[in-house]
C-alpha positions in Angstrom: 0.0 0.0 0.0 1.5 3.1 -1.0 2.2 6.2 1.5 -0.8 9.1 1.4 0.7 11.8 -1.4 2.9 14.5 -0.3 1.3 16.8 -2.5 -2.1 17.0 -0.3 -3.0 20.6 0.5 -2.9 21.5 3.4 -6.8 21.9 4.4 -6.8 18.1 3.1 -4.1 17.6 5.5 -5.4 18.3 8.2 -9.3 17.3 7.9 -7.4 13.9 6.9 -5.2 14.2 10.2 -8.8 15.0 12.0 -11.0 12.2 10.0 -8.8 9.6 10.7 -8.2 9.5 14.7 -8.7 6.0 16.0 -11.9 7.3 18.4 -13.9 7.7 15.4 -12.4 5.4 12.6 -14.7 2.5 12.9 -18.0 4.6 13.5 -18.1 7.4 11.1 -17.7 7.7 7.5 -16.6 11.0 5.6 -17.9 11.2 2.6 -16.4 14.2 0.5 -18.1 15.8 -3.3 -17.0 18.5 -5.3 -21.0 19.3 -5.7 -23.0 22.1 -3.9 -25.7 20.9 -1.2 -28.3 21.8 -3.7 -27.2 19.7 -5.9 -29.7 16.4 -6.6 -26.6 14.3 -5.6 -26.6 15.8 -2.5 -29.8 15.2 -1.3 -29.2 11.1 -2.1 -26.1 11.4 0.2 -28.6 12.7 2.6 -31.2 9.9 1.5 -28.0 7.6 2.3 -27.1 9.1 5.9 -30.4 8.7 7.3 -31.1 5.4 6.1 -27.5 3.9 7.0 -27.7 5.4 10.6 -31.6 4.2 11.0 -30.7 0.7 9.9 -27.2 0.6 11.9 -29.4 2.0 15.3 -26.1 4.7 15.0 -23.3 2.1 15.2 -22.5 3.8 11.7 -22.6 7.4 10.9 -21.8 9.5 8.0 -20.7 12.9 8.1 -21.0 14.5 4.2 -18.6 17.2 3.5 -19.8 19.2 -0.1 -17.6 21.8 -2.3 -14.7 19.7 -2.0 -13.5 20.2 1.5 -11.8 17.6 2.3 -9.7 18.1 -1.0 -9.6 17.1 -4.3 -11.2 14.0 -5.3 -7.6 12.1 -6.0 -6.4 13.4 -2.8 -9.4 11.4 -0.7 -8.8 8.6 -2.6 -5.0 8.9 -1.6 -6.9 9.4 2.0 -9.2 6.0 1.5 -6.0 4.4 0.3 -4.4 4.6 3.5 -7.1 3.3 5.1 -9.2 6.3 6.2 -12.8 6.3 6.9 -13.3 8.5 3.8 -15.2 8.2 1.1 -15.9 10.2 -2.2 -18.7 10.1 -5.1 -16.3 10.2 -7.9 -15.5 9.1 -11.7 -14.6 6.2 -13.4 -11.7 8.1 -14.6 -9.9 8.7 -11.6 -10.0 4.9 -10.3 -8.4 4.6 -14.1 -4.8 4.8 -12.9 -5.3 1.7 -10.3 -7.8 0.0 -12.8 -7.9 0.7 -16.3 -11.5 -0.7 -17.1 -12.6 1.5 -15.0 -12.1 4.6 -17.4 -14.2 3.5 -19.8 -17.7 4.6 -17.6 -16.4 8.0 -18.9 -16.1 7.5 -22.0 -18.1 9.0 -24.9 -21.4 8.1 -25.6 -21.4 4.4 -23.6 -24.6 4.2 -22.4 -27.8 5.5 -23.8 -30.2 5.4 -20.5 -30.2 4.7 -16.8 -31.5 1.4 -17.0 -28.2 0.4 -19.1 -26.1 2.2 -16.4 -28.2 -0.6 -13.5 -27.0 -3.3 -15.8 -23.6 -2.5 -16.1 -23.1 -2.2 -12.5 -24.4 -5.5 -12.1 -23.0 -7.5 -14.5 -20.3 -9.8 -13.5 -18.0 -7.3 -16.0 -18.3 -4.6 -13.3 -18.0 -6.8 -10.1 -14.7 -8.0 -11.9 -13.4 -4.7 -11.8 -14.5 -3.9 -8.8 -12.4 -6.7 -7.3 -9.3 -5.7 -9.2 -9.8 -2.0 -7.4 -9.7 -4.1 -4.2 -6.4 -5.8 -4.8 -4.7 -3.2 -7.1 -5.7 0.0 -4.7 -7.0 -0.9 -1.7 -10.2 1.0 -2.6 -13.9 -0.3 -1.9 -16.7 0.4 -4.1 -19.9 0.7 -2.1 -21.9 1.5 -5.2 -21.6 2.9 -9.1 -25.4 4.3 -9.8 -25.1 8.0 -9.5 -25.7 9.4 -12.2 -25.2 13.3 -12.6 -26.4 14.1 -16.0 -25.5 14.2 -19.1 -22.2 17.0 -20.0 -23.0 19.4 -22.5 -20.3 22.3 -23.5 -20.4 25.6 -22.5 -19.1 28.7 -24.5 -18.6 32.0 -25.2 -19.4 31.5 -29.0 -22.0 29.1 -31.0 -20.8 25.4 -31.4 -22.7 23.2 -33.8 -20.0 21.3 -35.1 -16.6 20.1 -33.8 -14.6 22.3 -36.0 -16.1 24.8 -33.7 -14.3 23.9 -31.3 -11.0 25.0 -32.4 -8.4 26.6 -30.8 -10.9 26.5 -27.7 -9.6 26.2 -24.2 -12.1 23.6 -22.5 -11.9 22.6 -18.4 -12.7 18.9 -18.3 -11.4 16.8 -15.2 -7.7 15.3 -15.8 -8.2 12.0 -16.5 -7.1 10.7 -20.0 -10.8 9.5 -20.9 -12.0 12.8 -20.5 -9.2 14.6 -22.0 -9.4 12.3 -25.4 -12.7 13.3 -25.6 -12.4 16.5 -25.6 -9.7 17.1 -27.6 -11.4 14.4 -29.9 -14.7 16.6 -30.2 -12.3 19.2 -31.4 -11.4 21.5 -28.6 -7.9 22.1 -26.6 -8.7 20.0 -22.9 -7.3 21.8 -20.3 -7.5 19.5 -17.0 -8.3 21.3 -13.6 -10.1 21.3 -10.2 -13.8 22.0 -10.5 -13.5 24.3 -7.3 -11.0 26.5 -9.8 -13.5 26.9 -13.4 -15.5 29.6 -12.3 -12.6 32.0 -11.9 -11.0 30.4 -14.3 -13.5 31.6 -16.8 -13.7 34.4 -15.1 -10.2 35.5 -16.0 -10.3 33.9 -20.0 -7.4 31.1 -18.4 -10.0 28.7 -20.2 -12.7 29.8 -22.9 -14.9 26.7 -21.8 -15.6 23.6 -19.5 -18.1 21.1 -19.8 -20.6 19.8 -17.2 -23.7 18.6 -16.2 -27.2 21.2 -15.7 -27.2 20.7 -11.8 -23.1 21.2 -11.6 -23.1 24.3 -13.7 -26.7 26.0 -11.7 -25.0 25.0 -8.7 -21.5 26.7 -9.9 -23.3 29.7 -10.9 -21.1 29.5 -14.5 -24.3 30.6 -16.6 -22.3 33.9 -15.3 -19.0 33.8 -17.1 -20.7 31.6 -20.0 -23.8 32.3 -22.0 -24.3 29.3 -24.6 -24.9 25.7 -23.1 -24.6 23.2 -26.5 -26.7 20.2 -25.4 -23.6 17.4 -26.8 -24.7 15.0 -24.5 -21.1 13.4 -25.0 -20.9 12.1 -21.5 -23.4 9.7 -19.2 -21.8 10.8 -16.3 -21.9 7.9 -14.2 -20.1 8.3 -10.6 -20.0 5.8 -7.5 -18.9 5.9 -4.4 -15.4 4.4 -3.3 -14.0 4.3 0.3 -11.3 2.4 1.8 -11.1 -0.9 1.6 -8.6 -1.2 4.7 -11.5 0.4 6.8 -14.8 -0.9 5.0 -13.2 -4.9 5.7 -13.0 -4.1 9.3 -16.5 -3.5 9.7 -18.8 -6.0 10.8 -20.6 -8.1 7.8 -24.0 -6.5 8.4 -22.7 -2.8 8.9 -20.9 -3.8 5.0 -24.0 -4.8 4.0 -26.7 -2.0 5.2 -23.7 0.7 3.4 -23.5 -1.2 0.1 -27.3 -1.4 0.2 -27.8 2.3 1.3 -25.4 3.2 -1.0 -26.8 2.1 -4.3 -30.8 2.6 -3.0 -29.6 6.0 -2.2 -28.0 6.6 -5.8 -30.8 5.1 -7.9 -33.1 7.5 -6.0 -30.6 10.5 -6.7 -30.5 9.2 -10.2 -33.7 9.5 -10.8 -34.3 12.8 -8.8 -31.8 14.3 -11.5 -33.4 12.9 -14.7 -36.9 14.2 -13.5 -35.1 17.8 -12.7 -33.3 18.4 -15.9 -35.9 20.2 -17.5 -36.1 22.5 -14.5 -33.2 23.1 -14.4 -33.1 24.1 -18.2 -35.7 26.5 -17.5 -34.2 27.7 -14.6 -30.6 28.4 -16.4 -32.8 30.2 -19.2 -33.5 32.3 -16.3 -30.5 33.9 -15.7 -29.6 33.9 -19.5 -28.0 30.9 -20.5 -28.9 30.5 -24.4 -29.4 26.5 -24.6 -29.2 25.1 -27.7 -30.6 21.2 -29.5 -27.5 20.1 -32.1 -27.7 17.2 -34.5 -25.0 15.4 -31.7 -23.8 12.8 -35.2 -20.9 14.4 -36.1 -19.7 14.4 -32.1 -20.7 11.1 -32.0 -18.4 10.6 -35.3 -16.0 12.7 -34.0 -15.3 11.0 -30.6 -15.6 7.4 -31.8 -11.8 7.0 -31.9 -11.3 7.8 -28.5 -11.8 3.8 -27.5 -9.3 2.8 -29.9 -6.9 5.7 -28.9 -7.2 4.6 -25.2 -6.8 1.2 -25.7 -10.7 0.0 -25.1 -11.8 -0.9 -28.4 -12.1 -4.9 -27.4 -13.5 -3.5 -23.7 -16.3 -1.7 -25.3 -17.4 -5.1 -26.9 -17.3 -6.4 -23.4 -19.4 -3.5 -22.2 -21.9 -3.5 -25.1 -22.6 -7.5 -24.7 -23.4 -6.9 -21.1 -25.7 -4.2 -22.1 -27.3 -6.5 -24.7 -26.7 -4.2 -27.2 
C-alpha cells in the first residue's frame, strides 16, 4: 500500500489528520463531493445518511462534506487508500490509474439510459473490476449508480460542429478519458479542479468547461458563459469508493446496510436528477443561458476513436454484450 501523497494541500491535511483518529475510525464515514448541497446528488447522500444510521441504530454514521472540503477528489482517494474512513462520489476516470477498465464509464457516448447504467453495474464485467480496485488499490466500491447528468459544452461563442471547437480552451477533469474526448470533439482539454472553473473563466485562463445542468446552476457559471450546447457526450456515471482497509474491518451486516444504502440512495438521486433536468433548463434560461438542441452525429463521429486511442476498443465489446446491445 503506497504512503498518502505529499502533495495534499494542506486543508486536506489536516481534515485527513482529524477524520482519521482512531476514536472515530470505525464509527463514522466521511464522505467528500465537489457538488453544492443543492445539488440532486446531494440530497441522495442525505437519503444515504439517514437510512445507513436508521438501519445501523447509530453504530455507523456519515458525516457528508460538499464543495470539496476535504480536498480534491484524488487526494481522498489517496486518504481511503491509507485506510481512512473517507469516502468520495467520484468518476470512473480517476479509479483509471489503479484499474484501467474503469475509465471507460467515462467514455463517450457508452450508455444511452439509466437502465443500461443498473445493468452494467451489475453484470459480472463490473463486479470483476471492482475486485481488481480491491487488490490493485486498496479501494472499496460501495456503489456505481449516481448518475449526474449528461455533459454538454459551454461557451462564449456558438458550437454546432466540432470544427467549432477549435483553438478553444475547454476545463474537463484530468483524466485521459475525458481529455481524449475533448480534444477528440475538437477543442484544446485543459484539466483542472472543478472548485477552480468559475474563476478560471472568469479571467479567460479557459474559454470553456463542460458539465452537467445541476453542476453548472450550482457553480453559478451561466455567469461567465452564456451558450450551453446540449452534446450529450458524457453519461456521467459516478460511484462511491471508500477504503477498503476500513470498509473490511466492519462488521458483515454494517458492510451490507452501506452497500445497500449506497446504491438505494443513488438510484433514488438518479432518478431525482433525470426528473429535474428540464427545470433546471428552464431555470438556467432564467439567468440567461442561451441553450441550444444540435444534430449530436458528427460528435458522435467525431469521438468514436477515443476507445481505440485509449486502448478499449475490445473492452467496449465487453461492455456492449453486457448491455445486450
Amino acid at each position: 500500500m503506497k504512503p498518502v501523497k505529499q502533495v495534499l494541500s494542506f486543508a486536506a491535511a489536516i481534515a485527513f489528520a482529524a477524520i482519521a483518529l482512531p476514536a472515530a475510525a470505525q464509527t463514522v464515514l466521511n464522505v467528500n463531493t465537489a457538488l453544492t448541497t443543492d445539488d440532486p446528488m446531494y440530497a441522495g447522500l442525505e437519503r444515504m445518511k439517514a437510512n445507513v444510521e436508521k438501519r445501523s441504530a447509530g453504530k455507523l454514521q456519515i458525516r457528508i462534506f460538499p464543495g470539496s472540503q476535504l480536498g480534491k477528489d484524488e487526494d481522498v482517494l489517496e486518504q481511503a487508500r491509507a485506510g481512512a474512513n473517507v469516502a468520495v462520489l467520484v468518476d470512473g476516470g480517476r479509479l483509471a490509474p489503479f484499474v484501467k477498465e474503469f475509465g471507460i464509464m467515462g467514455a463517450p457516448y457508452l450508455v444511452d439510459n439509466f437502465d443500461q447504467v443498473l445493468r452494467l453495474q451489475q453484470s459480472a464485467l463490473f463486479k470483476g473490476w471492482v475486485e481488481k480496485l480491491r487488490g490493485a488499490a486498496n479501494l472499496q466500491v460501495l456503489s456505481f449508480d449516481w448518475f449526474q447528468g449528461h455533459r454538454h459544452m459551454l461557451t462564449n461563442s456558438p458550437v454546432k460542429v466540432p470544427a467549432d471547437l477549435k483553438g478553444v480552451r475547454v476545463r474537463t477533469p484530468g483524466a485521459p478519458v475525458w481529455l481524449e474526448t475533448v480534444r477528440a470533439m475538437g477543442a484544446t482539454p485543459t484539466g483542472m479542479p472543478w472548485s477552480e472553473v468559475y474563476s478560471a473563466l472568469q479571467t479567460k485562463v479557459i474559454d470553456g468547461a463542460e458539465a452537467q445542468h445541476p453542476a453548472v446552476y450550482g457553480a453559478r457559471l451561466y455567469e461567465v458563459v452564456k451558450i450551453i450546447t446540449k452534446t450529450e457526450h458524457i453519461y456521467l456515471i459516478t460511484g462511491i469508493v471508500t477504503s477498503r482497509v476500513w470498509f473490511d474491518k466492519l462488521p458483515a451486516d454494517q458492510q451490507a446496510i452501506l452497500s445497500e444504502e449506497s446504491f438505494a440512495a443513488g438510484k433514488w438521486a438518479s432518478e431525482a436528477t433525470i426528473a429535474s433536468l428540464a427545470d433546471y433548463e428552464k431555470k438556467l434560461r432564467e439567468k440567461g443561458a442561451t441553450i441550444v438542441e444540435i444534430d449530436k452525429a458528427p460528435f458522435k463521429a467525431a469521438t468514436a476513436g477515443v476507445y481505440q486511442t485509449l486502448g478499449y476498443s475490445e473492452l467496449r465489446k465487453e461492455v456492449d454484450k453486457a448491455l445486450g446491445k
